[in-house]
NUTI-123443 format. One record per residue (C-alpha): residue in three letters; x, y, z; residue number from 1. Coordinates in steps of 0.5 Angstrom, whole numbers, always signed. Layout:
N
<residu ala c1 X c2 Y c3 Z num NUM>
...
This chain:
333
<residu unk c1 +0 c2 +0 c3 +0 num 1>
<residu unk c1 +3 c2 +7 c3 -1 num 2>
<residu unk c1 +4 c2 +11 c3 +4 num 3>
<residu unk c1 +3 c2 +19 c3 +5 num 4>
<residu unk c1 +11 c2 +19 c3 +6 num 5>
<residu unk c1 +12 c2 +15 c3 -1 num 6>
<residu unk c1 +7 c2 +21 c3 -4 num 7>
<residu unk c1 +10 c2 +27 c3 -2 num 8>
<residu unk c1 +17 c2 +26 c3 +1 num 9>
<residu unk c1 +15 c2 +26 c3 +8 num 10>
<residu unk c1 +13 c2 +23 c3 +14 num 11>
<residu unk c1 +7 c2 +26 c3 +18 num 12>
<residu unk c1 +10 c2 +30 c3 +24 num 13>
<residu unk c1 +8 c2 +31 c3 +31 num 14>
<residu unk c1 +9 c2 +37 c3 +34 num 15>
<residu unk c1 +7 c2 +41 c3 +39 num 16>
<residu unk c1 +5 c2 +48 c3 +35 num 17>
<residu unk c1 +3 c2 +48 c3 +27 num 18>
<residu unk c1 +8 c2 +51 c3 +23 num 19>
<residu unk c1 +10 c2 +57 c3 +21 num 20>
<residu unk c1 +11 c2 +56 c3 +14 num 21>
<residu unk c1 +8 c2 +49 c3 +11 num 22>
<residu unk c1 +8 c2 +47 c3 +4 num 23>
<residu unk c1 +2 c2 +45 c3 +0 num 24>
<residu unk c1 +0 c2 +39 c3 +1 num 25>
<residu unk c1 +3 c2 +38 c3 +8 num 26>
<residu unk c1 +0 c2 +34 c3 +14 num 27>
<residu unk c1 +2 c2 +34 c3 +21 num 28>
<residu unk c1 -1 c2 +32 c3 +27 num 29>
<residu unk c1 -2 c2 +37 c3 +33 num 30>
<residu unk c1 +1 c2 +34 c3 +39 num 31>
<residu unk c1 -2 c2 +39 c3 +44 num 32>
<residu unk c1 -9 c2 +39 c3 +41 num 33>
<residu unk c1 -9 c2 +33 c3 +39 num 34>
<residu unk c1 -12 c2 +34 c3 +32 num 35>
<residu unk c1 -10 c2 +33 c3 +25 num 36>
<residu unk c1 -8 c2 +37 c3 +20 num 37>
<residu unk c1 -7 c2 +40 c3 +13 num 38>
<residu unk c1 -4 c2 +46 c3 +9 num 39>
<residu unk c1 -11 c2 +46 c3 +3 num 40>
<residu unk c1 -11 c2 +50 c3 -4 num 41>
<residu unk c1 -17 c2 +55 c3 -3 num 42>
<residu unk c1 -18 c2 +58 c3 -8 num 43>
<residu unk c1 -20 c2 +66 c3 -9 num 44>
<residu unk c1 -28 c2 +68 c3 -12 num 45>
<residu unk c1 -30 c2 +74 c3 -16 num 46>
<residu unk c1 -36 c2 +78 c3 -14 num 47>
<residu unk c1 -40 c2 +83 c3 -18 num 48>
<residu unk c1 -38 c2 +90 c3 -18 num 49>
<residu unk c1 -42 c2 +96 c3 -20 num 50>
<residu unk c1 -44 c2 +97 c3 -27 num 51>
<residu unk c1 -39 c2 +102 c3 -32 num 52>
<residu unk c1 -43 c2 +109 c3 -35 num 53>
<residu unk c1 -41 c2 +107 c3 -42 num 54>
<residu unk c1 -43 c2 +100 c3 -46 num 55>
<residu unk c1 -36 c2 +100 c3 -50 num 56>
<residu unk c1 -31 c2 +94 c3 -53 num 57>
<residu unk c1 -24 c2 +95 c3 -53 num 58>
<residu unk c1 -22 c2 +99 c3 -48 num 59>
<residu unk c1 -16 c2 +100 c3 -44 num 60>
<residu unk c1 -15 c2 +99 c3 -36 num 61>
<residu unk c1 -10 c2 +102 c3 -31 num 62>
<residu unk c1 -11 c2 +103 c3 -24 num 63>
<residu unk c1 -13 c2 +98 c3 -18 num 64>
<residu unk c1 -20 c2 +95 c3 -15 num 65>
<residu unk c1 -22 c2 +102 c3 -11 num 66>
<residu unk c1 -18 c2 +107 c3 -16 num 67>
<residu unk c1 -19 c2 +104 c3 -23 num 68>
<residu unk c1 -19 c2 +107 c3 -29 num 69>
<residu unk c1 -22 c2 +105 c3 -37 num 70>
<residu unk c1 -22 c2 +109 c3 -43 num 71>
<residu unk c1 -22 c2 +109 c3 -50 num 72>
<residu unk c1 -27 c2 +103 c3 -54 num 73>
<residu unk c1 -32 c2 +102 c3 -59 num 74>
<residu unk c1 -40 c2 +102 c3 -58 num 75>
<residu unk c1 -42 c2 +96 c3 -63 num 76>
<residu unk c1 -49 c2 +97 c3 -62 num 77>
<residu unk c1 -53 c2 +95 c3 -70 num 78>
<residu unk c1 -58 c2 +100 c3 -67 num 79>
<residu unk c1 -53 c2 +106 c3 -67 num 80>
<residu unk c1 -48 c2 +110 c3 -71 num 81>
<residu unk c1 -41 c2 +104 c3 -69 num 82>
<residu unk c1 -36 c2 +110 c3 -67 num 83>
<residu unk c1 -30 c2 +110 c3 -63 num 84>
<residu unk c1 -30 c2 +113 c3 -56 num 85>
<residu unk c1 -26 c2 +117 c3 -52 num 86>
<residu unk c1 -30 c2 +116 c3 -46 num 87>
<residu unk c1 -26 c2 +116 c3 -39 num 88>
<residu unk c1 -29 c2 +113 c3 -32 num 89>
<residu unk c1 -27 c2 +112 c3 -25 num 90>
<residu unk c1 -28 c2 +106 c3 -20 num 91>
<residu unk c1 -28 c2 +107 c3 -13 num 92>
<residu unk c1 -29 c2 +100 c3 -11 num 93>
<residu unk c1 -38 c2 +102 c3 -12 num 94>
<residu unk c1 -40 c2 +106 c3 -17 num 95>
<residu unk c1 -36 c2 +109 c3 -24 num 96>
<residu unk c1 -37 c2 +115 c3 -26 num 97>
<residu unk c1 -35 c2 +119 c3 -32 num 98>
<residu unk c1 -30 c2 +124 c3 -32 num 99>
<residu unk c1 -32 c2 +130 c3 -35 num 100>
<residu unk c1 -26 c2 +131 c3 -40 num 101>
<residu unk c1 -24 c2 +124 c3 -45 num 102>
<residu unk c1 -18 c2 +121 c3 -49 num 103>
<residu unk c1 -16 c2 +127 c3 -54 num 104>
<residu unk c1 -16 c2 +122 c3 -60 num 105>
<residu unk c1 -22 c2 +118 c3 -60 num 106>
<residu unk c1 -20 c2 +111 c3 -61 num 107>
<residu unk c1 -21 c2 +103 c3 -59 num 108>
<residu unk c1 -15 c2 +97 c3 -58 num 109>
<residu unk c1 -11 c2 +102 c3 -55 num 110>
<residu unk c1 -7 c2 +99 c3 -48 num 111>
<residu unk c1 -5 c2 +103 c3 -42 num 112>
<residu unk c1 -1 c2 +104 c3 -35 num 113>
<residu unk c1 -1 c2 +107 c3 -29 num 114>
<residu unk c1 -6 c2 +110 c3 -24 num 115>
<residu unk c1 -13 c2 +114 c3 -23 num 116>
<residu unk c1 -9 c2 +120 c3 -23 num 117>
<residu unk c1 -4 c2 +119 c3 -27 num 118>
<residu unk c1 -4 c2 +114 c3 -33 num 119>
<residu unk c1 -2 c2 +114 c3 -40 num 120>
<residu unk c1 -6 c2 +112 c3 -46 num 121>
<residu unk c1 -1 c2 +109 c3 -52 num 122>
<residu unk c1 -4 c2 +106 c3 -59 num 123>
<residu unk c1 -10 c2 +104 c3 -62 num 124>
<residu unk c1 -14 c2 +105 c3 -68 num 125>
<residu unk c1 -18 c2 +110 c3 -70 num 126>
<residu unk c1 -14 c2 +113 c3 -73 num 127>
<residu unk c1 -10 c2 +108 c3 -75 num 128>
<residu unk c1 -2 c2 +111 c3 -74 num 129>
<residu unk c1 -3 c2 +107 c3 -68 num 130>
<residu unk c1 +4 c2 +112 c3 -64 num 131>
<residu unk c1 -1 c2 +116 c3 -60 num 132>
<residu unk c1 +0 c2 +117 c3 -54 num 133>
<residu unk c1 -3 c2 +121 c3 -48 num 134>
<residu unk c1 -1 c2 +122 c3 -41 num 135>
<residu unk c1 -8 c2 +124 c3 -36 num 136>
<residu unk c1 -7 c2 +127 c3 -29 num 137>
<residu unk c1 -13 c2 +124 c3 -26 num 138>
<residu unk c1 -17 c2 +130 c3 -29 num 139>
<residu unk c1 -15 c2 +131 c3 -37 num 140>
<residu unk c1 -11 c2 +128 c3 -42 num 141>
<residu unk c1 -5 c2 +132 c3 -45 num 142>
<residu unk c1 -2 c2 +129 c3 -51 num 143>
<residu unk c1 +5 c2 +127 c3 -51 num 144>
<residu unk c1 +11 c2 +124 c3 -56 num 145>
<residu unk c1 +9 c2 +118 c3 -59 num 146>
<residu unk c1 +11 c2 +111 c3 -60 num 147>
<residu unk c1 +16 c2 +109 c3 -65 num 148>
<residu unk c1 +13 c2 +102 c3 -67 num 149>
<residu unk c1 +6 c2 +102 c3 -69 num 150>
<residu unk c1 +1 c2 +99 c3 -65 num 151>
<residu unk c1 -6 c2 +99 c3 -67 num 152>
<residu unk c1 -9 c2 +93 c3 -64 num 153>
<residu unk c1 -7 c2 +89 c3 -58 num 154>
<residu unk c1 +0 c2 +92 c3 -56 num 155>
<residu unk c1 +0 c2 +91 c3 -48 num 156>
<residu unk c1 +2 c2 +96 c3 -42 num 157>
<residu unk c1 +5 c2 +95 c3 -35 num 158>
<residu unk c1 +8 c2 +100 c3 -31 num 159>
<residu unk c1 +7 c2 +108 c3 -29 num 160>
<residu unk c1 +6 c2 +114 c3 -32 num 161>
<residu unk c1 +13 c2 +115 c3 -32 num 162>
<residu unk c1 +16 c2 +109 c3 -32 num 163>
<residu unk c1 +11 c2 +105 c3 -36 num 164>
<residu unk c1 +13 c2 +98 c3 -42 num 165>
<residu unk c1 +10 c2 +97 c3 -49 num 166>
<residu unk c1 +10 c2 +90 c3 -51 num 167>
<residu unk c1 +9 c2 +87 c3 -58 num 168>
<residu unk c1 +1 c2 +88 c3 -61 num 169>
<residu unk c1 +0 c2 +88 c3 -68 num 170>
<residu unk c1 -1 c2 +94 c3 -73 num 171>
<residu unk c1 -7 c2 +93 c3 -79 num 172>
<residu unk c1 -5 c2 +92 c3 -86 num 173>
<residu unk c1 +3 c2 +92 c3 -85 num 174>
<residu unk c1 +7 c2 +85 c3 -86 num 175>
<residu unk c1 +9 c2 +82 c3 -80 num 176>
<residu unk c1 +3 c2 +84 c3 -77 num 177>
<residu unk c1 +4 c2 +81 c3 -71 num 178>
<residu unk c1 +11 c2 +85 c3 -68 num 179>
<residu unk c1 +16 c2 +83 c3 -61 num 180>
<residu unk c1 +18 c2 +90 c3 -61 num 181>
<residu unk c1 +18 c2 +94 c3 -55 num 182>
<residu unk c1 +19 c2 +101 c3 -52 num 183>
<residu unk c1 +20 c2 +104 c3 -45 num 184>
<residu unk c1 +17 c2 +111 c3 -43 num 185>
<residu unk c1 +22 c2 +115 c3 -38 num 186>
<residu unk c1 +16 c2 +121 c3 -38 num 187>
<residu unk c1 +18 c2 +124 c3 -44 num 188>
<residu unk c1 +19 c2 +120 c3 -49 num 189>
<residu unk c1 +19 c2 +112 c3 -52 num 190>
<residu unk c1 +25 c2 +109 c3 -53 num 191>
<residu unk c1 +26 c2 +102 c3 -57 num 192>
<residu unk c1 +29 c2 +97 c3 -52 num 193>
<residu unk c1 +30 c2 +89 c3 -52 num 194>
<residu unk c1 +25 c2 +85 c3 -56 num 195>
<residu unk c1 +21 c2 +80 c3 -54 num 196>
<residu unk c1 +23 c2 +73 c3 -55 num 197>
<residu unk c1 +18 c2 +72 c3 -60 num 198>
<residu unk c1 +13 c2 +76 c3 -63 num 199>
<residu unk c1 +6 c2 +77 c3 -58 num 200>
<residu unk c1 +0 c2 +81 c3 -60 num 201>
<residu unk c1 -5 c2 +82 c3 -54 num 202>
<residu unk c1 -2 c2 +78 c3 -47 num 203>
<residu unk c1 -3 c2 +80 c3 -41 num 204>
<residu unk c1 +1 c2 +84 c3 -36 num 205>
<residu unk c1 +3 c2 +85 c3 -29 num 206>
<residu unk c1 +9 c2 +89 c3 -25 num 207>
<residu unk c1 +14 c2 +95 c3 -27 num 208>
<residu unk c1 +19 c2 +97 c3 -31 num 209>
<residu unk c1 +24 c2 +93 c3 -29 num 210>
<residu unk c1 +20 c2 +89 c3 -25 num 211>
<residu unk c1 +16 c2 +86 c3 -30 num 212>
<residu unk c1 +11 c2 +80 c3 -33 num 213>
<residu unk c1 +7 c2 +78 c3 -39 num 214>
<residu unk c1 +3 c2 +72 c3 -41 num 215>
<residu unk c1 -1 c2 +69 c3 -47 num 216>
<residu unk c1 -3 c2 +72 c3 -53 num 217>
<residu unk c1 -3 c2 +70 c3 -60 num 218>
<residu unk c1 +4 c2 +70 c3 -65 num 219>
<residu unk c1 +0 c2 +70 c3 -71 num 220>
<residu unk c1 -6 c2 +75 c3 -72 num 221>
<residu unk c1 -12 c2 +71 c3 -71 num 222>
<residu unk c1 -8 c2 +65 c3 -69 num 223>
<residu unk c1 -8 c2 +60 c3 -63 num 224>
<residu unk c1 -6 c2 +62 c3 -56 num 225>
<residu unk c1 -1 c2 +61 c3 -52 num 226>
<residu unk c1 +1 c2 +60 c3 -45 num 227>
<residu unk c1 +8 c2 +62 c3 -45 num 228>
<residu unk c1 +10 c2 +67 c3 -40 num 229>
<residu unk c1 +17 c2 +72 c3 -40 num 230>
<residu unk c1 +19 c2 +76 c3 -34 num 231>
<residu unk c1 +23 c2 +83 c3 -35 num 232>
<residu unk c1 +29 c2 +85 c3 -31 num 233>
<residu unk c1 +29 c2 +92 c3 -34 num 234>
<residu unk c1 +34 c2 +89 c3 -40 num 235>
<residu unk c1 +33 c2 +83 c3 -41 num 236>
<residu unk c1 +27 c2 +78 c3 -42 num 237>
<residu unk c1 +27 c2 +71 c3 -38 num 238>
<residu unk c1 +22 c2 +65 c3 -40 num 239>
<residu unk c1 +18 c2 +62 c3 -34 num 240>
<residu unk c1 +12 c2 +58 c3 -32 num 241>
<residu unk c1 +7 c2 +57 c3 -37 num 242>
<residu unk c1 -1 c2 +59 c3 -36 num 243>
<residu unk c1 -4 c2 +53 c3 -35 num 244>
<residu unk c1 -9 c2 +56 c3 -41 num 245>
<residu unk c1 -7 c2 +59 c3 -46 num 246>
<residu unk c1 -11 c2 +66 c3 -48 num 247>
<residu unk c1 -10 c2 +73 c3 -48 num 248>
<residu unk c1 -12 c2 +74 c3 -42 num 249>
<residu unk c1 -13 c2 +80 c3 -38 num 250>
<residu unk c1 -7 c2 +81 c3 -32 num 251>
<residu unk c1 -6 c2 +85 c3 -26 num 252>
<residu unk c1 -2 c2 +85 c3 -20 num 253>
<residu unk c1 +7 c2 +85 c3 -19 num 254>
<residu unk c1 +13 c2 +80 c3 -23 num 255>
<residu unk c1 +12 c2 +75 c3 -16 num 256>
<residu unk c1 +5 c2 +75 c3 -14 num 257>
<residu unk c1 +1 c2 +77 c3 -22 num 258>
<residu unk c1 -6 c2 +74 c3 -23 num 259>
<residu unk c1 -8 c2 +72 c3 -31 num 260>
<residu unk c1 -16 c2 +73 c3 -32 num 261>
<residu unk c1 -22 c2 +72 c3 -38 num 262>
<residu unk c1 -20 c2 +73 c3 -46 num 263>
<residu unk c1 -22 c2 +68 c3 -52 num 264>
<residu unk c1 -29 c2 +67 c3 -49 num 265>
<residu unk c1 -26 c2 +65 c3 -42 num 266>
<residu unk c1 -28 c2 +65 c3 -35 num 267>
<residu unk c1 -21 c2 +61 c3 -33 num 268>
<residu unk c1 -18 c2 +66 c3 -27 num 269>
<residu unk c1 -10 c2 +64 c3 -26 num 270>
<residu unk c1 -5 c2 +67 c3 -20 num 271>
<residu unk c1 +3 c2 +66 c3 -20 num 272>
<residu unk c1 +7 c2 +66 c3 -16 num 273>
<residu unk c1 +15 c2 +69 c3 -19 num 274>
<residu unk c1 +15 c2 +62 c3 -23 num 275>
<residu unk c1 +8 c2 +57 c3 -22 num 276>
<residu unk c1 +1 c2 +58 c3 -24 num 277>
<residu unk c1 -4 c2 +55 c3 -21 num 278>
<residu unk c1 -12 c2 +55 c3 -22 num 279>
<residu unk c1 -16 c2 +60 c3 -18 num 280>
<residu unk c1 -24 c2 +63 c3 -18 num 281>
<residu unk c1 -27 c2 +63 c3 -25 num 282>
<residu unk c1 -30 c2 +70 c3 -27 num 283>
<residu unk c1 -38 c2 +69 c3 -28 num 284>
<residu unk c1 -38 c2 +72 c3 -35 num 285>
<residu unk c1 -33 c2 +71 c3 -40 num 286>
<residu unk c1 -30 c2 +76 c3 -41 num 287>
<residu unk c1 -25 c2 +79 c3 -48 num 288>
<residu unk c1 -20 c2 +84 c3 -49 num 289>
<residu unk c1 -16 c2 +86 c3 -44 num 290>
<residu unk c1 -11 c2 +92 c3 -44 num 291>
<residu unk c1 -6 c2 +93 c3 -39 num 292>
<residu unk c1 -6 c2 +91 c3 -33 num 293>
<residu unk c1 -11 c2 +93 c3 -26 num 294>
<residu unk c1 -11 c2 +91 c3 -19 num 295>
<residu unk c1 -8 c2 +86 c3 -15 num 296>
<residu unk c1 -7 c2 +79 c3 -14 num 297>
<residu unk c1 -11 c2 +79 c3 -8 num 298>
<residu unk c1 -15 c2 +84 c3 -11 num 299>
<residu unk c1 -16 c2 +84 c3 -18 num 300>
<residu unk c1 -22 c2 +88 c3 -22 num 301>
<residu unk c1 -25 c2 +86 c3 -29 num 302>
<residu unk c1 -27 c2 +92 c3 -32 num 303>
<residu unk c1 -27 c2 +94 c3 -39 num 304>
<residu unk c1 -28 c2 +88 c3 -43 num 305>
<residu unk c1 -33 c2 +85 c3 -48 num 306>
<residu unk c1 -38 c2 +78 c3 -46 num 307>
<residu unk c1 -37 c2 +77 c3 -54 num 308>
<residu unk c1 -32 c2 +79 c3 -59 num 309>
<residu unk c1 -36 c2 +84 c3 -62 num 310>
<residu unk c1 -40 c2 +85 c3 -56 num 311>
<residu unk c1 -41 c2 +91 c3 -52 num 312>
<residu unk c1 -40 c2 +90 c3 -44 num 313>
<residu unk c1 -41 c2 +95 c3 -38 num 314>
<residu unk c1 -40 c2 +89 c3 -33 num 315>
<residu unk c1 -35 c2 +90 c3 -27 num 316>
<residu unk c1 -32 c2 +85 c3 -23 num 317>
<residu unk c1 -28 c2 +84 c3 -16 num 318>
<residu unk c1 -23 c2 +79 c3 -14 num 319>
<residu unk c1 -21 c2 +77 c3 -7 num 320>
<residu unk c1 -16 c2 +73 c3 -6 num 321>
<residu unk c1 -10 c2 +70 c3 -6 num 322>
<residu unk c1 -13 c2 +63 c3 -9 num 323>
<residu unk c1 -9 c2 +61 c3 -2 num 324>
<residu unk c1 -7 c2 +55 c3 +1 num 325>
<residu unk c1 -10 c2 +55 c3 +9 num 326>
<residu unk c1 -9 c2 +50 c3 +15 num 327>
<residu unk c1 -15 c2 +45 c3 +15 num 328>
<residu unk c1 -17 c2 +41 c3 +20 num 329>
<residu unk c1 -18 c2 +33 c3 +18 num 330>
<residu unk c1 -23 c2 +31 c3 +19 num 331>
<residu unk c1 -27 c2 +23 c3 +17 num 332>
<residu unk c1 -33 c2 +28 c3 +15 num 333>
């Protein structure tokens, strides 16, 4: 028969206190209460939030669950005129509100960085140079130098306002259309730096400038995910753990503790942990597109994205979190 030893390395201790720092999976007997315990995966739960002002698709994220921000989008309405928007809101952790004043230049597929009160808005199409950029002070948006790589579609963002990352995305009617180029943003001006390893059009992203993290997306337009997951130190990119689903999913978080969410007409909701994902709540809706990376791991928001890939959406959800591991009393029950 095999025993617990032969599956996990090791042998049921008995201690007189629990320890501070068990491994997933591990078992032990408390000897001073006399119970039987474990270290269980609980995963993390999505919960709905406020409904945005605006039913909108490919629009941009920045922010965290209490602070959040979107902007730019497309209403995809057959009863009324489809144009891109330059509509800006604010979360609070309850209600969004629209700001008074929008993007400068009205526009979807773009990608964003930073906080509620100072953010950056990078790409896009319309129209369909895809450099723009614009830098928002939590009041107004103020144009700025613009990318060197075009970026009409799916090119993704992490950072600050004054420190941010673009990464990969596509750019309509140019050949490769899919590109690994990235560029860095020192507040002033984009500057083209080490390319990814393989081209990537919409992933999703977490982290800083130095510190940072991307997943998922497509190589081709069009084309089959993947799961594949590169770390930036600054300089250089670093493969590590794949997604255990491959999508281009929508991301938040840090390099070490990043949460993966939604994309491709998925519900499927990841967290990592500096080099293994693991399977965490599902989003009630399947949401799409996705751009730049809002919230935390332990506090996530979906905001922004589509139920379908043409559809409009205005639907917020909340992530608690981590999909952490908790002591379990063991129990014949």
């Amino acid at each position: 028969m095999t025993t617990f030893k032969e599956i996990r390395g090791t042998a049921i201790q008995s201690v007189s206190s629990d320890p501070t720092n068990p491994e997933g999976g591990q078992i032990w007997y408390n000897n001073t209460i006399g119970v039987l315990k474990g270290y269980k995966f609980t995963a993390g739960t999505w919960a709905s939030g406020g409904n945005m002002v605006n039913s909108y698709y490919g629009r941009a994220q920045a922010g965290t669950q209490t602070a959040g921000l979107v902007f730019g989008g497309r209403n995809n309405n057959p009863a009324s005129p489809v144009v891109n928007s330059n509509a800006t809101e604010k979360y609070d952790g309850t209600t969004w509100t629209a700001n008074p004043t929008g993007l400068n230049t009205s526009r979807r597929y773009l990608s964003g960085c930073g906080t509620q009160t100072a953010a950056l808005a990078f790409g896009g199409v319309d129209p369909t140079t895809g450099t723009m950029t614009e830098s928002f002070n939590g009041t107004s948006w103020t144009n700025v130098n613009s990318l060197n790589t075009p970026r009409t579609q799916s090119g993704s963002g992490f950072g600050t306002q004054t420190a941010g990352i673009v990464a990969g995305g596509h750019n309509f009617g140019n050949s490769p259309n899919v590109n690994g180029a990235v560029e860095s943003w020192n507040g002033t001006s984009w500057t083209t730096v080490t390319a990814l390893p393989t081209s990537r059009s919409g992933t999703g992203t977490s982290g800083t400038q130095t510190s940072g993290l991307i997943f998922g997306g497509s190589s081709t337009y069009g084309g089959a995910a993947t799961g594949d997951t590169f770390k930036y130190n600054g300089s250089s990119w670093t493969a590590t753990g794949s997604l255990n689903t491959a999508r281009t999913a929508g991301g938040g978080g840090t390099q070490t503790s990043a949460l993966a969410f939604g994309g491709d007409g998925l519900t499927a909701t990841e967290e990592f942990n500096g080099s293994t994902w693991i399977n965490g709540g599902s989003l009630s809706t399947a949401k799409n597109f996705f751009r730049g990376s809002i919230g935390t791991q332990a506090l996530g928001l979906s905001a922004g994205a589509n139920p379908t890939p043409t559809g409009n959406g205005n639907t917020t959800e909340e992530y608690t979190g981590p999909s952490g591991l908790a002591v379990k009393k063991i129990t014949t029950s």
